[in-house]
C-alpha positions, 0 to 999 in steps of 0.5 A, spaced: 106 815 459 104 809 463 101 811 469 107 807 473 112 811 469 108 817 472 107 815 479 115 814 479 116 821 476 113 823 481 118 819 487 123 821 484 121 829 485 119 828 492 126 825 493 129 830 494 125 833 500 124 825 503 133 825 503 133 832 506 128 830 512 132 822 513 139 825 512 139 832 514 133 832 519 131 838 516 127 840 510 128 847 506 126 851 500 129 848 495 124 842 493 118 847 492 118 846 485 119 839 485 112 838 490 109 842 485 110 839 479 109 832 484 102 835 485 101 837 477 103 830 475 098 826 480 092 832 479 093 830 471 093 822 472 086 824 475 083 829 472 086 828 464 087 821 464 083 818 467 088 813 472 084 814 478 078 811 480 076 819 483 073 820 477 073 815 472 074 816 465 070 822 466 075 828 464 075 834 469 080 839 464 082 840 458 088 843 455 086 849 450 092 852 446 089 860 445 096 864 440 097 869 444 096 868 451 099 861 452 095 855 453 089 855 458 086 849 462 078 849 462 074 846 469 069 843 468 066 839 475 063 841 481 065 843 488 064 836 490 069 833 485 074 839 486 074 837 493 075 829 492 080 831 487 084 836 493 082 829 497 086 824 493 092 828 491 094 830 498 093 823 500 096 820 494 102 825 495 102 822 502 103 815 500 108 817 495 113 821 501 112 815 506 113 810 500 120 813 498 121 815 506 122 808 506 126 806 500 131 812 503 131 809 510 132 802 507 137 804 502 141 808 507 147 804 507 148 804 500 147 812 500 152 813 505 157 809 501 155 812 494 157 819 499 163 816 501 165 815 494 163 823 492 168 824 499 174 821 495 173 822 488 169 827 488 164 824 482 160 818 482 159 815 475 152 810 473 156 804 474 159 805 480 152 807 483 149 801 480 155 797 483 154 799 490 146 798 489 147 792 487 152 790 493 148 793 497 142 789 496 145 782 495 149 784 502 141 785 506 138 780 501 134 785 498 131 783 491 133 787 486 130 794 484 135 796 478 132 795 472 138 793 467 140 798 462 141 795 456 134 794 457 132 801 458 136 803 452 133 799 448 126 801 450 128 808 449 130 807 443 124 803 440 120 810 443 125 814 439 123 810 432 116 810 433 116 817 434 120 818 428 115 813 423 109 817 427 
């Protein structure tokens, strides 16, 4: 995966707990396992694929498969590297909260409608979030952020066919 594909992964997976404090005023449980596999994705960007400048291109860990006992990650670096690793992923993690915060407070009034919608029909379709996206951002004059699904599709299906071939 590129590394934007992964730092929007890792949106996506602090939505949830972002959309709890903007909309309920209150956070709960229920992203625990979403915040760790946030901190999972941003510790192996810099420690297994050399995406940050923390490290470099040094790799920190290396995945070991053993049979029975499932698979192991081998450290190899200092108290002072796991330190500046600590550093780097809470504040990434920060950033990424903040970023989506403000994507959920400037997007509210497209979210609110997409409830309303849920309200009256009880489900909401791609389409129509789409739709409302779209409406929404043409309405406050906001550049788009959907990414047309045609191409999307077919850039999933090239990744399919290139899968296959390999």
């Amino acid at each position: 995966m590129q590394k934007h594909e992964l730092i929007a992964k890792v949106d996506v997976l602090l939505g949830g707990r972002a959309a709890e404090q903007v909309f309920i005023k209150e956070i709960s449980t229920g992203a625990s396992n979403d915040l760790e596999r946030a901190t999972d994705i941003i510790k192996a960007m810099v420690s297994m694929y050399g995406m940050t400048d923390v490290a470099g291109l040094m790799v920190l860990e290396k995945q070991r498969n053993v049979f029975l006992n499932g698979g192991q990650t081998l450290k190899d670096y200092s108290d002072d590297m796991a330190q500046k690793l600590d550093e780097f992923v809470k504040s990434f993690l920060n950033e990424r909260y903040e970023a989506v915060l403000a994507t959920l407070e400037l997007y509210r009034g497209a979210i609110e409608k997409m409830v309303e919608s849920l309200y009256e029909e009880e489900t909401i379709e791609g389409d129509k979030v789409r739709a409302i996206i779209k409406e929404f951002e043409e309405a406050n004059g906001l550049p788009t952020r959907l990414v047309d699904v045609e191409d999307e599709n077919s850039d999933i299906k090239k990744a399919k066919e290139n899968q296959v071939d390999e």
